[in-house]
C-alpha positions as CSV (number, residue, x, y, z in Angstrom):
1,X,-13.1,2.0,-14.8
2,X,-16.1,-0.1,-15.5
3,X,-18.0,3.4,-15.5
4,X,-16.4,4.6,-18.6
5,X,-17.5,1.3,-20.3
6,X,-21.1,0.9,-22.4
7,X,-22.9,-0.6,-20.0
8,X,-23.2,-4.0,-21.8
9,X,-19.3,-4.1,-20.8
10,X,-19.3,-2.6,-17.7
11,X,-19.2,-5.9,-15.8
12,X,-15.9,-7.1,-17.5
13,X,-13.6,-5.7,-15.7
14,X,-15.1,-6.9,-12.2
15,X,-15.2,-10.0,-13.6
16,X,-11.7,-10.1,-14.9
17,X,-10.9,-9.4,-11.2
18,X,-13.0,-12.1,-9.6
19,X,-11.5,-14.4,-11.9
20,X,-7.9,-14.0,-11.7
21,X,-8.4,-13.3,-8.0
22,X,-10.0,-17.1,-7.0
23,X,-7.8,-18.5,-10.2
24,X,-4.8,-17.6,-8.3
25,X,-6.6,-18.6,-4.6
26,X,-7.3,-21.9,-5.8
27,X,-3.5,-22.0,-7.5
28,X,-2.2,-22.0,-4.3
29,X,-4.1,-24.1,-2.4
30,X,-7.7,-22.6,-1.6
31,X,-8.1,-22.2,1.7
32,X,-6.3,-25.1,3.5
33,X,-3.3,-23.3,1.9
34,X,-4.4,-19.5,3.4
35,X,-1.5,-17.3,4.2
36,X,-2.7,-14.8,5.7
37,X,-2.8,-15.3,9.8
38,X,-3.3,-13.4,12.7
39,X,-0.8,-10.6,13.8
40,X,0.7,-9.6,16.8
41,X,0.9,-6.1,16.9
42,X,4.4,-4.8,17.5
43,X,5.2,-3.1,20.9
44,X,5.9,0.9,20.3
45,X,9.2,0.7,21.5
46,X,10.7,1.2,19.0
47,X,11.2,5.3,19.0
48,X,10.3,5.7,15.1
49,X,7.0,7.0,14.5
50,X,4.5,4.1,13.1
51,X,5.8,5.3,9.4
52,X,9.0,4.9,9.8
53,X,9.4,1.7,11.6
54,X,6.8,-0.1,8.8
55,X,9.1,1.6,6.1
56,X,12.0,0.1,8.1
57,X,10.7,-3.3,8.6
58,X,9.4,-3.3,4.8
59,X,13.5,-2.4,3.7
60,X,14.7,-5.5,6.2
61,X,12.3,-7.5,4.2
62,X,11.0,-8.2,7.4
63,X,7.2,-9.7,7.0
64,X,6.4,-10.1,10.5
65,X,8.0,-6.8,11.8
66,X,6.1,-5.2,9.3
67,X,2.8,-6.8,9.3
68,X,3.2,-6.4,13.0
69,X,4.2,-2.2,12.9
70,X,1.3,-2.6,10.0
71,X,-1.3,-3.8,13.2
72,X,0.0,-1.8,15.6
73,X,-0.7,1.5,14.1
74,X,-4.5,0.1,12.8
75,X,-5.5,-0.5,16.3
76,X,-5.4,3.2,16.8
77,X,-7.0,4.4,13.3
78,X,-7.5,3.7,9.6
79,X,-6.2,7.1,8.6
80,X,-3.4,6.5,11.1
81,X,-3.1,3.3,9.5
82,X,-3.0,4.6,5.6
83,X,-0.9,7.2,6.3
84,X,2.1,5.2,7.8
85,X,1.2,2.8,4.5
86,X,2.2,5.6,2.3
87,X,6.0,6.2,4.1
88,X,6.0,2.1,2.5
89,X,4.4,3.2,-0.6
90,X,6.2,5.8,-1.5
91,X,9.4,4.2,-1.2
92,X,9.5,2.7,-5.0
93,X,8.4,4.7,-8.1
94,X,6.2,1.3,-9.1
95,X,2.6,1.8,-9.9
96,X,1.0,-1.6,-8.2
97,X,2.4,-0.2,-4.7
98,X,0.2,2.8,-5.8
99,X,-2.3,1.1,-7.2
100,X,-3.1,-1.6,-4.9
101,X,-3.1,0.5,-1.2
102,X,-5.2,3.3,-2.9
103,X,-8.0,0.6,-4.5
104,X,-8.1,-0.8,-1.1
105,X,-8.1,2.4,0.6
106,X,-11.3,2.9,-1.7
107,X,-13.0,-0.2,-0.6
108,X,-13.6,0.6,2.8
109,X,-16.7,1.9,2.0
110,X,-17.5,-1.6,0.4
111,X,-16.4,-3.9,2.7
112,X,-16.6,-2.4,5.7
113,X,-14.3,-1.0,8.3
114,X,-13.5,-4.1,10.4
115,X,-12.0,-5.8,6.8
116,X,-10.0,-2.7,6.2
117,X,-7.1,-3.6,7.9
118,X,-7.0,-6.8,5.7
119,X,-7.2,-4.9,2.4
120,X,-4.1,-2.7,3.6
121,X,-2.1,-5.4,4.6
122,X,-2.4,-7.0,1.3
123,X,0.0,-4.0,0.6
124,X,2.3,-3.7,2.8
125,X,2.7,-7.9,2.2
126,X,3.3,-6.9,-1.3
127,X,5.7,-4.1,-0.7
128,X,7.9,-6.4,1.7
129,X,7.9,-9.1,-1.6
130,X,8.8,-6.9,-3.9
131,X,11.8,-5.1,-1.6
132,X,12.7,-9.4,-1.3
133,X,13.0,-9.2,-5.0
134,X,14.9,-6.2,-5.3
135,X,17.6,-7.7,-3.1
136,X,17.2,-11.0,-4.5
137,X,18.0,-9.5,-8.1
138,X,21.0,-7.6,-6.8
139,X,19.5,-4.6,-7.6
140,X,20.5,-1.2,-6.3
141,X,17.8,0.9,-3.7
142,X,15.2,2.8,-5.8
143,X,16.6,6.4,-6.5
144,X,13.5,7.8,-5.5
145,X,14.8,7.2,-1.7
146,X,17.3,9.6,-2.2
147,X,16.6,12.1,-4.9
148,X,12.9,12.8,-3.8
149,X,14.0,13.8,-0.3
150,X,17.0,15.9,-1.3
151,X,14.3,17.2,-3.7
152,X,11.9,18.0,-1.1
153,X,14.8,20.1,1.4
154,X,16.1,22.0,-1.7
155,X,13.0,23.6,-2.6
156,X,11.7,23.4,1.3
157,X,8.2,21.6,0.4
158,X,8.5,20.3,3.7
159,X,7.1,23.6,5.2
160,X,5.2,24.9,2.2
161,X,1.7,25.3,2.6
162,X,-0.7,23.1,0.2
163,X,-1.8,24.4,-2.3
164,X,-5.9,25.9,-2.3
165,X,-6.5,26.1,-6.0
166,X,-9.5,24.3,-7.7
167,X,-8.7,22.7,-11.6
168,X,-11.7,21.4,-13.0
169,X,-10.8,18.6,-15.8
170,X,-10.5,21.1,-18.9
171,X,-8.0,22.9,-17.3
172,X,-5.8,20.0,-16.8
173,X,-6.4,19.3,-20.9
């Protein structure tokens, strides 16, 4: 985003970031008030494929059993690790679950893979709070858990091959 900015600006929106990031660190405490502590990863004994038992965990609104399937499928990979992130993702049409696992998923490269796990788990901590809110609120589940998978057997995308075709950005204007 900064890119697209003169670059007199392009600093701004890093800085927004920085700022509202430590304004709300030091909100809470600083560092004697730190949330974030080690996990123990969760046994595999579960029989659900690392996906599904995060996405199961995350609906529970169950922090620790999903920070802990969260670990457990990191200590293998990070693509391991994204892609059972996006079963959690995916569950909620609501762009900061997008947002914030794909900008940290972008960061590795920044700040290195031993932080990654970190970065991730900052969304699946915020997926577990906002399903928390849901129930809180009363609210119904998303409709997205059940009309995008009766979406996907009606017109079989499960078994569809992807797609090979190239749009460059004038064709998508």
């Amino acid at each position: 985003m900064s890119r697209e900015l003169p670059p007199s600006h392009r600093a701004l929106p890093v800085l927004k970031v920085l700022y509202r990031n430590t304004a709300h660190i030091e909100k809470q405490g600083g560092r004697s008030n730190e949330v974030l502590r080690k996990v123990r990863p969760a046994s595999s004994e579960s029989g659900m494929g690392a996906g599904e038992a995060l996405r199961a965990a995350t609906r529970a609104s169950d922090l620790e059993g999903a920070e802990g399937a969260f670990a457990q499928v990191s200590q293998r990979s990070l693509d391991e690790a994204y892609n059972a992130l996006q079963y959690t993702v995916q569950d909620d049409a609501e762009v900061h679950r997008v947002v914030l696992a794909h900008r940290a998923w972008t960061l590795i490269d920044l700040v290195g893979e031993r932080n990654a796990h970190t970065l991730l788990r900052e969304s699946v901590r915020f997926c577990v709070a906002a399903e928390r809110r849901r129930v809180a609120r009363g609210q119904g589940e998303p409709e997205i858990r059940t009309v995008l998978p009766k979406l996907m057997d009606h017109y079989e995308l499960h078994d569809r091959a992807l797609g090979a075709s190239r749009l460059d950005d004038a064709a998508l204007w």
